[in-house]
N, C-alpha and C positions, 0 to 999 in steps of 0.2 A: 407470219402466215398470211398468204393472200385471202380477199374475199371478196367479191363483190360488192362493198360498202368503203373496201378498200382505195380497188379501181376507180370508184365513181367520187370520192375523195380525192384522188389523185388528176383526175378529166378536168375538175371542177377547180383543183387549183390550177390546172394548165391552162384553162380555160382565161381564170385571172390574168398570168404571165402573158397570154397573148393581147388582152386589150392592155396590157401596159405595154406593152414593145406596141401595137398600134396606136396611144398617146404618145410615146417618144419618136414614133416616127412621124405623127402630124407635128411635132416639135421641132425634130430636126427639121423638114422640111420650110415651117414657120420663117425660122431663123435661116434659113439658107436663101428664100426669097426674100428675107428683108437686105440681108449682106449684099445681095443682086443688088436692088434695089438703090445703096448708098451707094455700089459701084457705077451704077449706070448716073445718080444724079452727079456722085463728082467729076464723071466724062462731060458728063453735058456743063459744067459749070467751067471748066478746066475749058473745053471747047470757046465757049462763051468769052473766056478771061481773053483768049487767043485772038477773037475778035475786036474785041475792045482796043487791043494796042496795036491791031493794022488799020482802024479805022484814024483819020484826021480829021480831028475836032475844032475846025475856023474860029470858034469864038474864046474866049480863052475861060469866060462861067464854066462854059460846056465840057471845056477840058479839065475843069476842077473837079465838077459833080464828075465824069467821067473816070476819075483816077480815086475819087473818095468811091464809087462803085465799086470798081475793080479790087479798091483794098478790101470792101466791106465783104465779096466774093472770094475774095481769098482767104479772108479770117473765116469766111461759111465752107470753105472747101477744107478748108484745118480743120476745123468743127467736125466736118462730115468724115474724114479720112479715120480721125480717131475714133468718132462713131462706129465706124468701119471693122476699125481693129477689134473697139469690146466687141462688136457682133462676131466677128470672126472666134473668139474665143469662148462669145457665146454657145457659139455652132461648134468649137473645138469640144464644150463641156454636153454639150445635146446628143453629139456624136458617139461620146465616152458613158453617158446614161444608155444611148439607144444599146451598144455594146454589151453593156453589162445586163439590160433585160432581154436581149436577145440569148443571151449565156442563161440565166436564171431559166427562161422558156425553155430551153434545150436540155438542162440538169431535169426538169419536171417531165420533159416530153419522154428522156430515157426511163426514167423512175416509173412512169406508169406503164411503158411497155414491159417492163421488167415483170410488173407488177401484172398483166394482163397475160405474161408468156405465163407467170408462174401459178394464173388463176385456170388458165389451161393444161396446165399439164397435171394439178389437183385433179380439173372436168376430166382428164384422159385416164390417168390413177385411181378414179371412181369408177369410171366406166369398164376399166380393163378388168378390175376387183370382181363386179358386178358380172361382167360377160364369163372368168374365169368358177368363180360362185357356182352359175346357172350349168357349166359344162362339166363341175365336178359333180354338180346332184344328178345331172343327166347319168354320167357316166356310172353313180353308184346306183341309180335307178337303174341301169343296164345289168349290173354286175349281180347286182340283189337277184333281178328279175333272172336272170341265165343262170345261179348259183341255187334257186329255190325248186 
């Protein structure tokens, strides 16, 4: 049976469900700007690698430190790619949360309309009760009154 106490039970958990789908979407988003983020440093390191082996290095120190750089860039661009991937899968499980309370909000949201159609149509089933009540005393008020 609906009630008023029902409905505002029901707002009050929908109310919940929505600042959780709005924490899982500052989350996804989180995670979606950090993934940017490794994407764009291992462009720019990958870039950088590119440089390094068109430039010629005259002294042959320089070409050493030069090529221990470039390795040490490449074990950080390894580094980083992996990085990459947990993130991605990070944001594959963020995506999969946001999903699921976006569903939970949606099960809450139909439930309390349900619950507000059915608190309405009790208010209309009162009312009609009521309004019919008043038209049957009128009417035996009529009938008293014209039969006396």
């Amino acid at each position: 049976m609906s009630t008023p106490q029902a409905v505002q039970r029901l707002e009050l958990m929908l109310r919940l469900r929505q600042s959780d789908v709005d924490k899982q979407e500052t989350v996804v988003r989180d995670k979606h700007q950090l993934t940017q983020r490794y994407q764009k440093n291992i462009s720019r390191m990958e870039s950088l690698c590119q440089h390094l082996g068109a430039s010629a290095v005259p002294h042959p120190a320089l070409a050493i430190n030069a090529g221990a750089f470039k390795h040490s860039l490449l074990n950080f661009i390894t580094l980083q790619k992996q990085d990459l991937a947990l993130g991605d899968a990070d944001l594959a499980v963020a995506r999969k949360d946001l999903l699921a309370a976006v569903s939970r909000r949606e099960v809450m949201d139909k439930l309390g309309e349900q619950e507000r159609m059915a608190l309405q149509k009790l208010r209309e089933r009162a009312l009609q009760k009521q309004s019919d009540e008043t038209a049957t005393q009128a009417h035996l008020r009529r009938r008293v009154g014209i039969g006396a």
